[in-house]
N, C-alpha and C positions, 0 to 999 in steps of 0.2 A: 480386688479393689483396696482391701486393707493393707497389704503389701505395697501397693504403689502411692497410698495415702503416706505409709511409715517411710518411703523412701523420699517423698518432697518435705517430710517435715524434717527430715536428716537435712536434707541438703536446704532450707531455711534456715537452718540452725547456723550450719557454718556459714552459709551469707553472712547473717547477722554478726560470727563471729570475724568475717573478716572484715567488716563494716567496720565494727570497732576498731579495729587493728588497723586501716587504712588511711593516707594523711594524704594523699593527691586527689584532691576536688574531680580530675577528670575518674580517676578509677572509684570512688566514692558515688559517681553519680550512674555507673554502669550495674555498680553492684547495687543501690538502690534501686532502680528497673526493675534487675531482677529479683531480689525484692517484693516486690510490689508484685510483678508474674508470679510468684512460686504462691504469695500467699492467695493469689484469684484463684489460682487452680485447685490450689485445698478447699476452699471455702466452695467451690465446683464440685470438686468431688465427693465433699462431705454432705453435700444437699444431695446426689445423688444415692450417697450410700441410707440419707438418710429416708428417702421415699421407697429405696430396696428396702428396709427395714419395717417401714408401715405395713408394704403389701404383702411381707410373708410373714408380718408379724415376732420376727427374732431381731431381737435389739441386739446393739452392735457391741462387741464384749473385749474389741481392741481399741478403735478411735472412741476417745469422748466422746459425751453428744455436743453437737453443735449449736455453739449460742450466736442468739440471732442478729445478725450485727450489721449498718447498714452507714452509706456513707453519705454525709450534709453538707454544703457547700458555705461555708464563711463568707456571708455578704457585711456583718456588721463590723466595724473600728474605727479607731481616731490615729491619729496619728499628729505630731509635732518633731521639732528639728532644733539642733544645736550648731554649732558652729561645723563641727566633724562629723554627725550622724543623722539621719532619717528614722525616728522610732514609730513603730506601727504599735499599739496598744490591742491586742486582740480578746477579751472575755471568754472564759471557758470555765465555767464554774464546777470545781474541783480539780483542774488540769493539774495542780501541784502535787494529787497522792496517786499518778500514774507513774509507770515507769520511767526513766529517760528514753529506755531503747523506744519509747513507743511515740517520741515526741521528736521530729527533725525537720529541720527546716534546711532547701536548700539554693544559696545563691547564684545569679549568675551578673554579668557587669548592666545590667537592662530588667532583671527580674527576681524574682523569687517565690519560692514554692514550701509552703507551710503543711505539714503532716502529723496528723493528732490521732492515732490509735487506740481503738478500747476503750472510750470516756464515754463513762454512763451507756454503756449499749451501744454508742455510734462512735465509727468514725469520721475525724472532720478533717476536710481539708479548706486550703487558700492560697489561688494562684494568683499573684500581681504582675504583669508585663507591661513592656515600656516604660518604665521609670522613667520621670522626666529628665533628670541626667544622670549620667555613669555612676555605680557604686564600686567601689572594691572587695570582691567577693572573700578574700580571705581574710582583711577586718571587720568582715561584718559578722555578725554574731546574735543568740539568743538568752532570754534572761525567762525563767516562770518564777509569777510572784503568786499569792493567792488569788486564785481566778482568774489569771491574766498571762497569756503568752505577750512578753517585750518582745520582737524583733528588731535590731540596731543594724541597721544600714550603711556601711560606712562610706561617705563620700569621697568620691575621685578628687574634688576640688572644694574646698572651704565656700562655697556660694549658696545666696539663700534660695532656697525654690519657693515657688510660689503655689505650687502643687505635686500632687503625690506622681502623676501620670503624665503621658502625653494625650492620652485621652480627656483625662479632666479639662489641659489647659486648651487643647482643639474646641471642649462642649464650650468654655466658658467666651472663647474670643466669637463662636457661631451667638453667640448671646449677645455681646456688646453692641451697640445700634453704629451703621453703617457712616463714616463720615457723611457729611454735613456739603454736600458738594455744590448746592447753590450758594453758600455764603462764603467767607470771605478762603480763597483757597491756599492765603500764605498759614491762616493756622492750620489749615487738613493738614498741609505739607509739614508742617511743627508738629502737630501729634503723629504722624508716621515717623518722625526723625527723632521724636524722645520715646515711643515705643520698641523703635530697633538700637537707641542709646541706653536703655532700662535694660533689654536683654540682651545685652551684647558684652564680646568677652572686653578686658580688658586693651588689647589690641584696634578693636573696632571702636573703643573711644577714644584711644587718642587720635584714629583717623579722621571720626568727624569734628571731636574739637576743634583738629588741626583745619581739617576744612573751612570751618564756622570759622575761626580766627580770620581764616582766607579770603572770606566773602567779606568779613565786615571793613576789612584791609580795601579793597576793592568800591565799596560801596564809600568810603569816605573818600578815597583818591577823587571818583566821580565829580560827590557833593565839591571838592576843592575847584573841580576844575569851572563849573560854573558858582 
């Protein structure tokens, strides 16, 4: 058992070293994985060795002993935006006297995945998926300040969001109260047509402008004609 304990923490090591040494987000995110397996399996096997050790009573005089270490999901942050970035504010008090290697965060164009090792007894993680629109994973980037993991998102397109998710803005449009269909129906049809003019690209407004110019062109010729 000790022997196969010293040979995955060899081959962690050079993970880790090639981690560092690595600049292709596709090959950074495989050796993460494994990663992430080598260290399940130590932390496996050393709870194994260390219940061998209880029951025959000889403590173990090659592996450490094993400190107890458990992983917590990141439900709480804020977040705000600038012109070019998505910043998530995440709280981790003390996160700034851990290692780096113990601290990564990784992108993809729709998500991102936050990994905080060894703080205070626990590790923490934080997955966000579906991003409400496209980042760019290789200008995005992380900042720790005291207490606080910054994660900066870098946007595909200079546009404001109005939320973090696609989940968010799905809960918040199920919330909105249903138009208004007994009353008067040219404004329902006006708030469906500045709700899809609000979130629409630049292309889709000058369609319906051009539209709207088109109707009101039409609606006057009418009135002329009587």
């Amino acid at each position: 058992m000790e022997s196969v304990l010293q040979e995955l923490q060899k081959d962690l090591e050079e993970v880790k070293q090639l981690l560092e040494k690595a600049t292709r987000k596709h090959v950074r995110d495989v050796l993460f994985v494994e990663q992430r397996k080598l260290e399940t399996e130590i932390s496996t096997k050393q709870q194994q060795q260390a219940g061998e050790s209880m029951e025959t009573q000889k403590p173990s005089a090659i592996v450490p002993p094993m400190t107890s270490t458990y992983t917590v999901k990141i439900n709480n942050y804020g977040w705000d935006q600038s012109d070019k970035f998505v910043k998530i504010y995440i709280t981790l008090k003390g996160v700034q006297n851990i290692s780096a290697d113990n601290l990564q965060v990784h992108f993809s164009e729709r998500s991102f995945e936050l990994l905080v090792n060894d703080l205070n007894g626990k590790n923490h993680t934080m997955t966000v998926n579906n991003l409400l629109k496209p980042i760019s994973p290789e200008g995005s980037t992380k900042k720790v300040k005291t207490d606080t993991v910054l994660i900066m998102c870098r946007k595909k397109s200079e546009q404001k969001w109005e939320f973090l998710t696609q989940v968010e803005k799905q809960t918040k449009e199920k919330e909105k109260p249903p138009l208004d269909t007994d009353g008067d129906p040219s404004a329902g049809l006006m708030n469906v047509l500045k709700k899809i003019y609000d979130e629409g690209d630049d292309e889709m407004k000058r369609t319906l402008n051009k539209a709207w110019v088109e109707s009101r062109e039409k609606q006057m010729k009418g009135d002329q004609e009587f």
